[in-house]
Jmol script that loads the backbone (N, CA, C; Angstrom):
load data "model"
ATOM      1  N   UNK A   1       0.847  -1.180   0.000  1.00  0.00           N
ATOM      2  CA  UNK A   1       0.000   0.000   0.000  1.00  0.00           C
ATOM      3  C   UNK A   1       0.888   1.237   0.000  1.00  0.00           C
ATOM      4  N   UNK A   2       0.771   2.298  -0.798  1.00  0.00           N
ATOM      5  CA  UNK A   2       1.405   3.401  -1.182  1.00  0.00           C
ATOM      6  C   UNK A   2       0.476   4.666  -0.421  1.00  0.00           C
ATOM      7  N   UNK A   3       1.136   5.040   0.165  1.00  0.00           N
ATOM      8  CA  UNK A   3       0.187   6.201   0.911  1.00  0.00           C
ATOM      9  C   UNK A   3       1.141   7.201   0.452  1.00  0.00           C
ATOM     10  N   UNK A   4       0.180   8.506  -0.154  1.00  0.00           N
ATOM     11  CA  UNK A   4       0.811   9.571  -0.435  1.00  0.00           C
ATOM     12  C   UNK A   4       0.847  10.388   0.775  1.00  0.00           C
ATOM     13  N   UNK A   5       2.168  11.010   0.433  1.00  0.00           N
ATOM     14  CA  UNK A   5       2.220  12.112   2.112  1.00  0.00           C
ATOM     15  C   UNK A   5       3.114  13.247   1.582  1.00  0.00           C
ATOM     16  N   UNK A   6       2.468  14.721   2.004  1.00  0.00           N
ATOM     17  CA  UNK A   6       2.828  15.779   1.272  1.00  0.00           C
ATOM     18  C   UNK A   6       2.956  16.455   1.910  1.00  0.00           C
ATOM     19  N   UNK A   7       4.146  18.167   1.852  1.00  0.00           N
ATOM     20  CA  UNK A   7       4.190  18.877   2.382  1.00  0.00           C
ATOM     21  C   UNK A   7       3.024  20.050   2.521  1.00  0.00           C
ATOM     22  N   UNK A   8       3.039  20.746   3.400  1.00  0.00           N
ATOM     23  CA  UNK A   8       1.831  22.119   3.963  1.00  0.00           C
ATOM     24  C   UNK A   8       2.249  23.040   4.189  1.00  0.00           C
ATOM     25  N   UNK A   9       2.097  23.674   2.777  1.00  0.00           N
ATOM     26  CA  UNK A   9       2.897  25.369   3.302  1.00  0.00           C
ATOM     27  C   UNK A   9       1.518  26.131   4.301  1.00  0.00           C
ATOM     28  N   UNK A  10       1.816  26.841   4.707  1.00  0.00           N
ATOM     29  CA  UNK A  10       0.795  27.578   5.213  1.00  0.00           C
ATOM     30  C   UNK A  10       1.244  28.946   5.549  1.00  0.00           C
ATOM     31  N   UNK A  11       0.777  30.024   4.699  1.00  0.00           N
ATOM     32  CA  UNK A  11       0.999  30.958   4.795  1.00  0.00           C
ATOM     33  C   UNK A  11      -0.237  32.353   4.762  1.00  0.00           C
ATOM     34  N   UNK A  12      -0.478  33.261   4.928  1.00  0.00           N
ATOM     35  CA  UNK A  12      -1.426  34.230   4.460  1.00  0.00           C
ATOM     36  C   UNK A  12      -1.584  34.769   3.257  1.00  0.00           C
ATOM     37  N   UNK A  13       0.031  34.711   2.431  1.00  0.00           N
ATOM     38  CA  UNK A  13       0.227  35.572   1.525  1.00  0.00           C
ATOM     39  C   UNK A  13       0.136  34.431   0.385  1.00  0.00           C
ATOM     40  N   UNK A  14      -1.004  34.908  -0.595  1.00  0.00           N
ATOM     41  CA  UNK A  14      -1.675  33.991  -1.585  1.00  0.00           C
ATOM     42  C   UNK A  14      -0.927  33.837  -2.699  1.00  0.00           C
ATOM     43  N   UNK A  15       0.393  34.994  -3.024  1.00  0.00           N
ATOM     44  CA  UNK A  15       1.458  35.099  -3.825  1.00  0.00           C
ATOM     45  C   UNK A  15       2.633  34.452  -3.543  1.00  0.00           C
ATOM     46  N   UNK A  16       2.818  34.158  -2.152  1.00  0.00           N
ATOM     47  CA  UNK A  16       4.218  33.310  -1.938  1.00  0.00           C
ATOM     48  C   UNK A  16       3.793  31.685  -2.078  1.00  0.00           C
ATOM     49  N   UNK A  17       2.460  31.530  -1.468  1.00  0.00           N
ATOM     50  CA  UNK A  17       1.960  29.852  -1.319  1.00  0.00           C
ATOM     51  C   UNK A  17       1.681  29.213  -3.343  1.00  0.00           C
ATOM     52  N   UNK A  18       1.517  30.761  -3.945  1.00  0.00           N
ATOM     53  CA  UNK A  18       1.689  29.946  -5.272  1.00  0.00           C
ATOM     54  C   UNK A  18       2.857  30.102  -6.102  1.00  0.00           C
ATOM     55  N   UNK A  19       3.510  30.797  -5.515  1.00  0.00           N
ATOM     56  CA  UNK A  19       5.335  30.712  -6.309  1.00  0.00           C
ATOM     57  C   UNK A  19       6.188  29.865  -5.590  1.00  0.00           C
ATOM     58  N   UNK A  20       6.459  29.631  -4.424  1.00  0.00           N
ATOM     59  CA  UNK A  20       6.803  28.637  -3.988  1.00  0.00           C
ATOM     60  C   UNK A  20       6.010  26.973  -3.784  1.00  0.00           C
ATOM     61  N   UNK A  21       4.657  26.846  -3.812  1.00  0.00           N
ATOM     62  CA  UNK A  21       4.070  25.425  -4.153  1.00  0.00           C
ATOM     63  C   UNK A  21       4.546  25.111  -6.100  1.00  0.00           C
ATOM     64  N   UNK A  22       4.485  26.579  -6.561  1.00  0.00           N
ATOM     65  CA  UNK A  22       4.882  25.639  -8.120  1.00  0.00           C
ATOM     66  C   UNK A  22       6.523  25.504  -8.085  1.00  0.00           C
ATOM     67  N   UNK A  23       7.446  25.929  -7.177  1.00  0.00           N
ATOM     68  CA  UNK A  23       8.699  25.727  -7.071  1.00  0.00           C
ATOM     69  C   UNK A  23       8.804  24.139  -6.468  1.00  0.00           C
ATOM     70  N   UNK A  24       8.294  23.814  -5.587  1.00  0.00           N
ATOM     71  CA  UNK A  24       8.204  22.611  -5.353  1.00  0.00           C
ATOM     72  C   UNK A  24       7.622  21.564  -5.621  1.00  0.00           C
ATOM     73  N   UNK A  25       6.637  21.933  -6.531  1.00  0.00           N
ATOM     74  CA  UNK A  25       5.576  20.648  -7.341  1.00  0.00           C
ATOM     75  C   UNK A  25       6.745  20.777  -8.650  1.00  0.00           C
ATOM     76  N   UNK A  26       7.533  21.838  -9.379  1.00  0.00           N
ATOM     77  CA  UNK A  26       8.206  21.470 -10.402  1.00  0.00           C
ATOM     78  C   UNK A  26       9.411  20.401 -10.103  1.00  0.00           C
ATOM     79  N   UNK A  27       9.655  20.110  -9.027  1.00  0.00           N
ATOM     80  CA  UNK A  27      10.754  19.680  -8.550  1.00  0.00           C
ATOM     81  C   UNK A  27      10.180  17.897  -7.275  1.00  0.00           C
ATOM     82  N   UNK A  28       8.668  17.924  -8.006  1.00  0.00           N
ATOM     83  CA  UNK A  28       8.032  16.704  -7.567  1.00  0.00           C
ATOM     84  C   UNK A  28       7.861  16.545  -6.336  1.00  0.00           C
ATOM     85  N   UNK A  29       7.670  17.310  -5.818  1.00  0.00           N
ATOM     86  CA  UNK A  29       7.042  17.312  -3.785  1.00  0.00           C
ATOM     87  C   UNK A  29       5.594  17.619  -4.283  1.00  0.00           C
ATOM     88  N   UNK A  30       4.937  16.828  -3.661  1.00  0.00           N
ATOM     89  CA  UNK A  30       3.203  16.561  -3.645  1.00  0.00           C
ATOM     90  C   UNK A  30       3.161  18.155  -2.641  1.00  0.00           C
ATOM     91  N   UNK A  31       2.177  19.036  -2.837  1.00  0.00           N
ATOM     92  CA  UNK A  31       2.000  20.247  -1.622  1.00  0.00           C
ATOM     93  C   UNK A  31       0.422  20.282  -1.448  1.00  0.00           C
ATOM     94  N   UNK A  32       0.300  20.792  -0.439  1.00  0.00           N
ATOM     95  CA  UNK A  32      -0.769  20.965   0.406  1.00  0.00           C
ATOM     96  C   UNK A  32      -0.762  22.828   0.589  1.00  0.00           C
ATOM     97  N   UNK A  33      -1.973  23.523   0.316  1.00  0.00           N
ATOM     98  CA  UNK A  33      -1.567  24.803   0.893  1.00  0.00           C
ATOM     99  C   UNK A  33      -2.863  25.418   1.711  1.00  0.00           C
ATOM    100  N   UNK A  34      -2.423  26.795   2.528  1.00  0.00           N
ATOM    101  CA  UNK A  34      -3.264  27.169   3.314  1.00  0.00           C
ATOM    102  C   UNK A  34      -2.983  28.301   3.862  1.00  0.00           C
ATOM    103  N   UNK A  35      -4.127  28.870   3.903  1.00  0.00           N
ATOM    104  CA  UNK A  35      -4.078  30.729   4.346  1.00  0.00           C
ATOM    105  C   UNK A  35      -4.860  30.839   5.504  1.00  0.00           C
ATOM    106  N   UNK A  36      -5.219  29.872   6.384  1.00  0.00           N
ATOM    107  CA  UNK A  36      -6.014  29.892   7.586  1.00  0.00           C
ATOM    108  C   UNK A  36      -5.735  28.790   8.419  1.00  0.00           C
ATOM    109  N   UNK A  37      -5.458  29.019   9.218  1.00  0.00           N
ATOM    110  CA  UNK A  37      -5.094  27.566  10.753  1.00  0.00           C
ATOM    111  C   UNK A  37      -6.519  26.841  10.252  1.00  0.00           C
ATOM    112  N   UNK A  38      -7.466  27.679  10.208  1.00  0.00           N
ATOM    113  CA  UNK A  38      -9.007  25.995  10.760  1.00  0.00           C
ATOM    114  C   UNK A  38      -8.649  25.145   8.948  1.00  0.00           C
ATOM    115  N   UNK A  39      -8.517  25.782   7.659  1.00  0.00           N
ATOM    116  CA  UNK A  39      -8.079  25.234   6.739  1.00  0.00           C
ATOM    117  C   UNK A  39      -6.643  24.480   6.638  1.00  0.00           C
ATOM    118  N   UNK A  40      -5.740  24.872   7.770  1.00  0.00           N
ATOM    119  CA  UNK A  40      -4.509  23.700   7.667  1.00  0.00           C
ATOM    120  C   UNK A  40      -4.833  22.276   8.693  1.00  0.00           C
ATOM    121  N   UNK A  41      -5.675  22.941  10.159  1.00  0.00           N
ATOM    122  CA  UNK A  41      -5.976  21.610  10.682  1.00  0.00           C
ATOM    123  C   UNK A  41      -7.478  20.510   9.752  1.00  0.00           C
ATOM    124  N   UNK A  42      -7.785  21.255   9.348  1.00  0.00           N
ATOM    125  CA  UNK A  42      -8.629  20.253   8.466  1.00  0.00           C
ATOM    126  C   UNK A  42      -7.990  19.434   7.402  1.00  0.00           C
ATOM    127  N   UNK A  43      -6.995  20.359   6.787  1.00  0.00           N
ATOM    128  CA  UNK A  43      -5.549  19.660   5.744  1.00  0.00           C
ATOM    129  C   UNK A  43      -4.919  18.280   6.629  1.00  0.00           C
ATOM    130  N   UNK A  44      -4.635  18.706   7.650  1.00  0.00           N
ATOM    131  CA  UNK A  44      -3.566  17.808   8.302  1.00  0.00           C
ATOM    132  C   UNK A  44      -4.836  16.324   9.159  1.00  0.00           C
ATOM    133  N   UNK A  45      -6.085  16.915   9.359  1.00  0.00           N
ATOM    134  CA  UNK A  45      -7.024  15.712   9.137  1.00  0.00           C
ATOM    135  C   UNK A  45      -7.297  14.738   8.640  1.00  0.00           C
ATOM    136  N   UNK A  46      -6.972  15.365   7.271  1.00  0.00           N
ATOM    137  CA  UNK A  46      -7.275  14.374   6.165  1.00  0.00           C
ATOM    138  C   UNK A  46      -6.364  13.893   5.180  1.00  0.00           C
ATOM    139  N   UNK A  47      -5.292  14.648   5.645  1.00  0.00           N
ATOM    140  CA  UNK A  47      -4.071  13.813   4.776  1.00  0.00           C
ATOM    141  C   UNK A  47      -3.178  13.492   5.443  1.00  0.00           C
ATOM    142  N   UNK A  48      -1.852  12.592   4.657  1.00  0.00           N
ATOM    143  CA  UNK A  48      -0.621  12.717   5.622  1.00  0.00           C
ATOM    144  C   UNK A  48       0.129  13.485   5.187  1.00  0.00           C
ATOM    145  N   UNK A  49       0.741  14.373   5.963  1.00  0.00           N
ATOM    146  CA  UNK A  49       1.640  15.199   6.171  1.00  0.00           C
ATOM    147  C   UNK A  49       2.661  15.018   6.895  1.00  0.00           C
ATOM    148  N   UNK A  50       4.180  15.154   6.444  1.00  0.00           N
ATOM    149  CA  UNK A  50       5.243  15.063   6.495  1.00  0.00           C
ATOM    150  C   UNK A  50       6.164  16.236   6.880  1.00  0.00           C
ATOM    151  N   UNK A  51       5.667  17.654   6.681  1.00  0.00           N
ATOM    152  CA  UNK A  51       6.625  18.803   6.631  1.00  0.00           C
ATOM    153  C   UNK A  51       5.331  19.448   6.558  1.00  0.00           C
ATOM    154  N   UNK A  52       5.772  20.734   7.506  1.00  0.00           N
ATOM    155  CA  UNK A  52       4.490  21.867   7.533  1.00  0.00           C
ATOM    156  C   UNK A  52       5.500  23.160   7.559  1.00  0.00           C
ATOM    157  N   UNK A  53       5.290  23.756   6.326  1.00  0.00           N
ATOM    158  CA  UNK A  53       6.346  24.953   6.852  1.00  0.00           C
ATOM    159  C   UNK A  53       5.266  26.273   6.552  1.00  0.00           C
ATOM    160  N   UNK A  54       5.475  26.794   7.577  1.00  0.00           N
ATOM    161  CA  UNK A  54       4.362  28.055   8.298  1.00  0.00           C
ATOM    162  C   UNK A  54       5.035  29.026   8.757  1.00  0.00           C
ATOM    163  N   UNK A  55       4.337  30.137   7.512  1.00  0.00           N
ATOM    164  CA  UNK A  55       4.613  31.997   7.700  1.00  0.00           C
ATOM    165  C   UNK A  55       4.321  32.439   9.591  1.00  0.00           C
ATOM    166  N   UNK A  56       4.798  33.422   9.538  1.00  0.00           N
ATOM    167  CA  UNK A  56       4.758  33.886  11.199  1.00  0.00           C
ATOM    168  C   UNK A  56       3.098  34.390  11.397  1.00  0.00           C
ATOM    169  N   UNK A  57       2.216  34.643  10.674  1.00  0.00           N
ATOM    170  CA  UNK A  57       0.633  35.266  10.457  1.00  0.00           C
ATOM    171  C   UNK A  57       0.292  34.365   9.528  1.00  0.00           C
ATOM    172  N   UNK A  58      -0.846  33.992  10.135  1.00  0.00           N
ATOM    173  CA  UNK A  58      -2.337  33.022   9.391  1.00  0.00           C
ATOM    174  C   UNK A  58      -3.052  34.101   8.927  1.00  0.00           C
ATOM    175  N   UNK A  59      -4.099  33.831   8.345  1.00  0.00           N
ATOM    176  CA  UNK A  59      -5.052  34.990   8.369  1.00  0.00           C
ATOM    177  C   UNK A  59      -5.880  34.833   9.976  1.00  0.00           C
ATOM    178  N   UNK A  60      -6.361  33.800  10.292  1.00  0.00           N
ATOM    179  CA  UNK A  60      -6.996  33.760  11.381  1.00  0.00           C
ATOM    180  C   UNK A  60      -6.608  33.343  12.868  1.00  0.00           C
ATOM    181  N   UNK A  61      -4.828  33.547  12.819  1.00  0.00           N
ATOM    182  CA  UNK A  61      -4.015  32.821  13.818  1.00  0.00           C
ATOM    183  C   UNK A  61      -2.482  33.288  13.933  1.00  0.00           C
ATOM    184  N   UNK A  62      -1.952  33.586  14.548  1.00  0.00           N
ATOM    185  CA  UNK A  62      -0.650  33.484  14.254  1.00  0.00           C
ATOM    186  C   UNK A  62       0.058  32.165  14.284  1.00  0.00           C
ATOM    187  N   UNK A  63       1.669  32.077  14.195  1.00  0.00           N
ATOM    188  CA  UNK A  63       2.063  31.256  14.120  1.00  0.00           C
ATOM    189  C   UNK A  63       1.685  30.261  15.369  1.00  0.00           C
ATOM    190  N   UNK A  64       2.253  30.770  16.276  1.00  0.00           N
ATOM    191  CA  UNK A  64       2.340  30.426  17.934  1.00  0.00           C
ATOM    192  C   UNK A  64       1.267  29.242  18.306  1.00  0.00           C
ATOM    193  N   UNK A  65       0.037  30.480  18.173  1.00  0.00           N
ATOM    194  CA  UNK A  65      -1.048  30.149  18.045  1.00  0.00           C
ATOM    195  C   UNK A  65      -1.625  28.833  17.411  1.00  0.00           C
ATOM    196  N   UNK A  66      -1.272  28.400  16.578  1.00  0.00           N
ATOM    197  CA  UNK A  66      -1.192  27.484  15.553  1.00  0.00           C
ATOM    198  C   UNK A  66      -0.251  25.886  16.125  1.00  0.00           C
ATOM    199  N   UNK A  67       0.689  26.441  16.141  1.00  0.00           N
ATOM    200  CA  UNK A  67       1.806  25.888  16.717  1.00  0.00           C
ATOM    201  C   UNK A  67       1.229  24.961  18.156  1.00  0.00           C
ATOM    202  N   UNK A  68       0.746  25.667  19.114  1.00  0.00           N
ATOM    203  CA  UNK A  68       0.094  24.723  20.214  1.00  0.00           C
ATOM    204  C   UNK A  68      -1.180  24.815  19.739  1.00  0.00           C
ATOM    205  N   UNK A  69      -1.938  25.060  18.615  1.00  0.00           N
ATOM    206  CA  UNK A  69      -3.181  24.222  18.495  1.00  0.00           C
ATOM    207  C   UNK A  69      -2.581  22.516  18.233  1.00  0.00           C
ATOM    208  N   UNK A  70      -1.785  22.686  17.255  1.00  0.00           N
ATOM    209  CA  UNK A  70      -0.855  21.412  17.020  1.00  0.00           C
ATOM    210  C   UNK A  70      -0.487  20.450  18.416  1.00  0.00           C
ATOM    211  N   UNK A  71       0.407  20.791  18.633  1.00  0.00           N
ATOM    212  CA  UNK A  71       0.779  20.848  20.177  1.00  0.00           C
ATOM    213  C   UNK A  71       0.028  19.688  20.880  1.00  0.00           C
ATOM    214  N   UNK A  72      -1.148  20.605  21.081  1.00  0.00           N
ATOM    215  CA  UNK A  72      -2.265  19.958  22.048  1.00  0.00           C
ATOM    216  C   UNK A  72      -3.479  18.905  21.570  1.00  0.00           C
ATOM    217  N   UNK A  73      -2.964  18.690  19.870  1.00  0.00           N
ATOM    218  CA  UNK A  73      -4.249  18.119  19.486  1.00  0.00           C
ATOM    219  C   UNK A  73      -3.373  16.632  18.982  1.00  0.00           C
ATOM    220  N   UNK A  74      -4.236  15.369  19.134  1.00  0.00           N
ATOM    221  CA  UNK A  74      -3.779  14.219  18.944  1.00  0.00           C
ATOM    222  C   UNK A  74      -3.399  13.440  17.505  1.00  0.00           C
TER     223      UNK A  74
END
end "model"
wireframe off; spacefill off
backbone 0.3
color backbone group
């Protein structure tokens, strides 16, 4: 069984999550993206994820913030 598992940018800025996701899909990393914490923990719900790399501001969270939602959730 082959389970795909992809990285999660998560950032606010809708111009960096698509110049850097096509920098890394050209170069064959599966990506995941996201401009809101409740849209990355629903990401990380339902897929596997391997690497989450996250801007310092969500739109609805900061990093921190984010960071021990993670943290604390199973």
């Amino acid at each position: 069984m082959n389970i795909k598992s992809y990285i999660l940018l998560v950032n606010r800025e809708k111009n960096f999550l698509t110049t850097a996701c096509q920098s890394l899909l050209d170069t064959g990393y599966p990506i995941l993206t996201a401009t809101t914490m409740s849209n990355a923990l629903d990401l990380l719900s339902n897929n596997t994820v391997v690497l989450i790399i996250c801007g310092s501001e969500l739109t609805d969270a900061s990093r921190h913030q984010f960071l021990r939602v993670l943290k604390s959730s199973p």
